[in-house]
N, C-alpha and C positions, 0 to 999 in steps of 0.2 A: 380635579383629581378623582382617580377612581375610589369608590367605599373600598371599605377591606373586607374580602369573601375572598371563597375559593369555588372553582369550578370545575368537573370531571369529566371524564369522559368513558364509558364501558365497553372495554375488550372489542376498541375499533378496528377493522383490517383496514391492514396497509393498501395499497393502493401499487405496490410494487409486488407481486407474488399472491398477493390475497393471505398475507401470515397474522396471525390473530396475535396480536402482545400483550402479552405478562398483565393481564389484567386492570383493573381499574387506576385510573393516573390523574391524582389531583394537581393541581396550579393555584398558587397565589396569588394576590398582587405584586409582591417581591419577584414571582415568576415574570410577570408579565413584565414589571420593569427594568430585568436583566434582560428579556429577550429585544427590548425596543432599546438598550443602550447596548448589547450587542450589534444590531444593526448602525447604528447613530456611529456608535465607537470599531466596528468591526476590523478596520484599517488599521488601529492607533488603539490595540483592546491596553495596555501599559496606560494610557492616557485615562481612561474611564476606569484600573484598579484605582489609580493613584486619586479620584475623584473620591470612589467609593469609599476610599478608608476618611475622609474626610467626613461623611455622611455617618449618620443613623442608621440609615436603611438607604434601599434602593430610589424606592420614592421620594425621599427626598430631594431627589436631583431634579424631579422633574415638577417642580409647586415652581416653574417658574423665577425662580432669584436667582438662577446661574445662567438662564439667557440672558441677564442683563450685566453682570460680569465685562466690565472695558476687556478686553482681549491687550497685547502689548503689542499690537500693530507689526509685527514683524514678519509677518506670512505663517506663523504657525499654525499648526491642525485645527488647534483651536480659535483660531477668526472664526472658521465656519462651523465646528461643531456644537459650542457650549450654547450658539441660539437656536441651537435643537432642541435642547432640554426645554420641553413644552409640555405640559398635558396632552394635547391632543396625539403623541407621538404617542401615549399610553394606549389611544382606542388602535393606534395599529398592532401593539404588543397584541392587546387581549385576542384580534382577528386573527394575528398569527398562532396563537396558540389551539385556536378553536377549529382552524385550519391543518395543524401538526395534529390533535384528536382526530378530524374526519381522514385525514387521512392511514391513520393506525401507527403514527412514527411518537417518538419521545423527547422532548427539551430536557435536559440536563444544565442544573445551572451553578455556580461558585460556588451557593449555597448547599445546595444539595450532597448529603452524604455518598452518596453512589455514585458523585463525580469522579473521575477518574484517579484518584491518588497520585498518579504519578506527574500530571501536569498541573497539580498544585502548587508546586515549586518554580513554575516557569515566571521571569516576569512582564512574559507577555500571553500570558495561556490565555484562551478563549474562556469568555465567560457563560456561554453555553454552548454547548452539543447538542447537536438535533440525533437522533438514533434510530436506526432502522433494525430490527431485527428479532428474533421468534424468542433469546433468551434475555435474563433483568442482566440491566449495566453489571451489577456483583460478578455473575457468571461470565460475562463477556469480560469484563477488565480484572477483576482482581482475586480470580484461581489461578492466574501462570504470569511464570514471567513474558515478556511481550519480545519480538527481534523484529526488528525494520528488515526488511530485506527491497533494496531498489538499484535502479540502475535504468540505461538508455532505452528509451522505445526500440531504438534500432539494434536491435540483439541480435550476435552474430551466433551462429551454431554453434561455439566454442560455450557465449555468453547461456544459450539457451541450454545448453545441459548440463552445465553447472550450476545453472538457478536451480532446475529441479535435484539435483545431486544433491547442493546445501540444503533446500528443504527437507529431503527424506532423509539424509542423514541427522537433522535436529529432529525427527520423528523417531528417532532409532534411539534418541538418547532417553536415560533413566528419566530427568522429568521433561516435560514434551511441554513447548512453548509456545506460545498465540503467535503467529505470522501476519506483521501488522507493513503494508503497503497500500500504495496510492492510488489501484483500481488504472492504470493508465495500459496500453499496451507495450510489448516486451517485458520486461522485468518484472513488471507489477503482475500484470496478468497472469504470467506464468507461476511466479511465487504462491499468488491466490489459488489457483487453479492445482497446482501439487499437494500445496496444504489440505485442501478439500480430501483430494484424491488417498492421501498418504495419514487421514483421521485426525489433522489437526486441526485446532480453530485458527480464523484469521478474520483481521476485524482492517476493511476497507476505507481510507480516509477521501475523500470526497474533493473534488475541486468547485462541486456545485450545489445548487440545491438541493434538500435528501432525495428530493423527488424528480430530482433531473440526471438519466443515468448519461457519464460521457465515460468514454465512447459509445454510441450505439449499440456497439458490435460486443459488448461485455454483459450485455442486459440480462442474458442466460448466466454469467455467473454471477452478477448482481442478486438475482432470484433466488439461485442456489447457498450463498451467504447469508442470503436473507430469512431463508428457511432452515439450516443447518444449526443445529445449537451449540452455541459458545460464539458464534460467529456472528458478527454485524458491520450496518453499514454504519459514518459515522460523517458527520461536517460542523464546521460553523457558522456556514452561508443559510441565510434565510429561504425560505422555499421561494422554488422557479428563478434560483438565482442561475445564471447562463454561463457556461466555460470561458473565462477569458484568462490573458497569460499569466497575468499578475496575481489571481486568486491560486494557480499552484503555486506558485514561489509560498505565498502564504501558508498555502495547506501543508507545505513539505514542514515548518516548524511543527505539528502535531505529531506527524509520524516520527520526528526525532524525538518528543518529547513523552511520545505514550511508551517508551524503549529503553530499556537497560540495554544493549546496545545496536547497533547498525552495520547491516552490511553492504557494503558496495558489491556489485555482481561485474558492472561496467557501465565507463562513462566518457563520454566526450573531455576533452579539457573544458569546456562548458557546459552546463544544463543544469536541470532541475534537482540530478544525485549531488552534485558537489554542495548544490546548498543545503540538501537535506546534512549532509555529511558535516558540513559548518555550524550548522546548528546542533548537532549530535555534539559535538567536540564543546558548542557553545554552552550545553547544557549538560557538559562531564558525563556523556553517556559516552562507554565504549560503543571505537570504529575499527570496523576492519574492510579490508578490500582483498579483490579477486585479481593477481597481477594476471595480466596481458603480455601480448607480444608488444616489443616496442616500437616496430611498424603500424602497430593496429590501431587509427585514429580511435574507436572505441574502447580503447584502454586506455588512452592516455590520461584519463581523469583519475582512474585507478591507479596506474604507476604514481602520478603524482602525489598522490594522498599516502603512498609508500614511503617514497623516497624524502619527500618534507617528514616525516616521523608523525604527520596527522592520523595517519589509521597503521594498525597490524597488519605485513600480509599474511593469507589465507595459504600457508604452506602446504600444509595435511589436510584433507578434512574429514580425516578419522579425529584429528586433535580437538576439532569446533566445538563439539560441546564442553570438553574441559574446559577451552578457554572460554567459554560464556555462563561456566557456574553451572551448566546441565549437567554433570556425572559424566561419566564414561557413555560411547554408545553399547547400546544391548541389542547385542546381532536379533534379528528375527522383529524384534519392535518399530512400530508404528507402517509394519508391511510390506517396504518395499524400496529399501535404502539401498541398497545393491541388486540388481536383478540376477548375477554370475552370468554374464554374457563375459567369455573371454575369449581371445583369437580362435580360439582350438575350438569353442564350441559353435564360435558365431561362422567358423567356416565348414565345420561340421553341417550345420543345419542349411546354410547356403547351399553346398554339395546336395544334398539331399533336394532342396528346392529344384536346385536349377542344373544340376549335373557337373561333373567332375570334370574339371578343366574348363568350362565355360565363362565367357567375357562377365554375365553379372556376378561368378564367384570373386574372379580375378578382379571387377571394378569395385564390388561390393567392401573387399579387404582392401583394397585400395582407401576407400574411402573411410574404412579406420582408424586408418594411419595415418590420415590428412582431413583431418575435419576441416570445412567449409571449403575443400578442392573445388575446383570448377569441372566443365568435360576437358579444357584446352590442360589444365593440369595431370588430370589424370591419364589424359594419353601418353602424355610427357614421363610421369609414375610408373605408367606399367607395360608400358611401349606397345600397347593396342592403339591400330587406328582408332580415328575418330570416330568412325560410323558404329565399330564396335562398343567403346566406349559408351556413344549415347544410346544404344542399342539396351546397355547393359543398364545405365540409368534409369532409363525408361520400366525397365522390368521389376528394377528391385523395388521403382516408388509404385508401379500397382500391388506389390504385395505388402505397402505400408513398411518395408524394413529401411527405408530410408527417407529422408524430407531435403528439399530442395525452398532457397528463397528466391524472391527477388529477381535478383542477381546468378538464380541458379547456381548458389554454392552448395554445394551435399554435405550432407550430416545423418549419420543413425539413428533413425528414429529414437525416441525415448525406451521406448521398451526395448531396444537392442543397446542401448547405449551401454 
């Protein structure tokens, strides 16, 4: 077993951004033994409270007398986990920790006062937090209240402007609250990415390593959270842990449980939102959801969560902040909750663009009024040939006043939205 000391580490940078953290950061042995039965119990962290409260301390688990523990033969976690509790599992704790120092990131553990408050209550909450980010835990968790906001990768133009809509409008309100999602693309990304934009913090939860960004393609706003104060990254995968599926199912219990409450934006009848969503509801956090059309496979996860009486729907979202305990919104606050783009000015400024009576006025208004149209709809909409039609397409997205996916469905740009 390890002596008992402690060991520091001075104003390392991170390895993600090059962002210098909140100064000097000591470690225990207590530390190091929450971080090595974090790993050990990471699957099953319920399993290794229910040990701990049985223990003195942390180290006591691991002096060897609970790998010898008969197990009850019936395939439970514990066959394999309890002949873990070894010493030698101690010297990978200390190397992980000496490893989260050279790198500039922070373990957060049970013990630890600056753990998050709000997933002290869970009784499956991770027993350490790795942290990435330029502000101390206090300032990142507990100056505001927290809102999940998630939903499908596959966001439709309907999904994507109403992510950003809900977030500038909780910027808009009297108190302005941390914007707490999964770093993943669609929902995630855009929620993170408005929050930034719109001066609110938002604290990313992780499906891997601190030091493993997934997606690739996020890395730039990884950076950007990472450097922002109030805002950080957050997991409870040990470093260079690798994206696999099962570790978001897991990661989604944090982001319901760092939240007073959850919003659904859009979801399949299956995926990773619904179980965030079950676990919101599991852990009496308010849910609410964004109804869809009921042809749109990416709402039917949303209708559903309606229609069972699981979540509130999102009728108004002038109402959102009332009903999430934020005050009234306050026109002009957090910058940029309404841009006053409305028929009359957005076809004003078209006109002006592109001339009076011309196909990208008439496709541009078109598109409007049919978010995620295709070109074969809008010919239909506005009885312009097609060649016109894609003509007109073509023109509005070089001036950035509208975006197209995939699928080539059209939608207004955000700043025209």
């Amino acid at each position: 077993m390890l002596s008992s000391q402690c060991f520091s580490g001075e104003r390392a940078r991170s390895s993600l951004g090059g962002c210098i953290i909140f100064g000097a950061m000591s470690y225990t042995d207590e530390h190091v033994a929450l971080c090595a039965l974090n790993k050990i119990f990471g699957y099953h962290p319920a399993l290794a409270l229910s040990l701990l409260e049985k223990a003195d301390s942390p180290l006591e688990l691991f002096d060897g007398s609970y790998a010898n523990i008969p197990a009850d033969g019936n395939g439970s976690p514990l066959e394999t986990l309890l002949p873990q509790l070894v010493p030698a599992q101690l010297e990978w704790g200390r190397r992980e920790l000496e490893r989260v120092q050279a790198g500039g990131f922070r373990l957060l553990t049970i013990l630890d006062e600056d753990y998050p408050e709000p997933l002290r209550e869970l009784p499956d909450r991770p027993m350490c937090l790795y942290l990435n980010g330029s502000s101390s835990p206090t300032e990142i968790f507990g100056l505001r209240p927290m809102v999940g906001i998630v939903g499908t990768r596959d966001l439709s133009p309907y999904g994507r402007e109403w992510d950003r809509k809900l977030v500038q409008t909780l910027a808009a309100a009297a108190v302005q609250p941390c914007i707490v999602s999964g770093m993943a693309f669609g929902a995630d990304g855009i929620a993170h990415q408005t929050a930034l934009e719109c001066g609110l913090p938002t604290v990313g939860v992780m499906a891997t390593g601190i030091d493993q960004i997934y997606p690739w393609q996020h890395e730039k706003l990884a950076v950007e959270i990472v450097r922002t104060p109030g805002c950080g990254l957050i997991t409870d995968y040990p470093l260079g842990t690798a994206p696999v599926t099962l570790n978001f199912i897991r990661r989604n219990r944090i982001i319901a449980g760092l939240c007073s409450a959850v919003i659904v934006v859009e979801s399949k009848s299956k995926g990773g939102s619904l179980m965030t969503a079950k676990y919101a509801v599991g852990y009496s956090r308010d849910l609410y959801a964004l109804p869809g059309r009921i042809d749109d496979v990416r709402s039917a996860g949303c209708n559903s969560l309606i229609s069972c009486n699981m979540a509130q729907i999102i009728a108004s979202v002038d109402e959102l902040p009332g009903l999430l305990g934020l005050g009234g919104r306050v026109r002009g606050a957090g910058g940029s909750w309404s841009t006053g783009w409305t028929e009359a000015r957005l076809r004003q400024h078209l006109e002006k663009e592109f001339g009076v009576g011309t196909p990208a006025v008439t496709v541009g208004m078109g598109i409007r009024q049919n978010r995620g149209a295709t070109a074969d709809d809008l010919a239909a909409f506005t009885g312009l040939p097609i060649s016109a039609v894609l003509e007109g397409i073509g023109l509005l997205e070089i001036k950035g006043i509208i975006t197209t996916d995939l699928l080539r469905r059209c939608a207004l740009a955000p700043a025209f939205a």
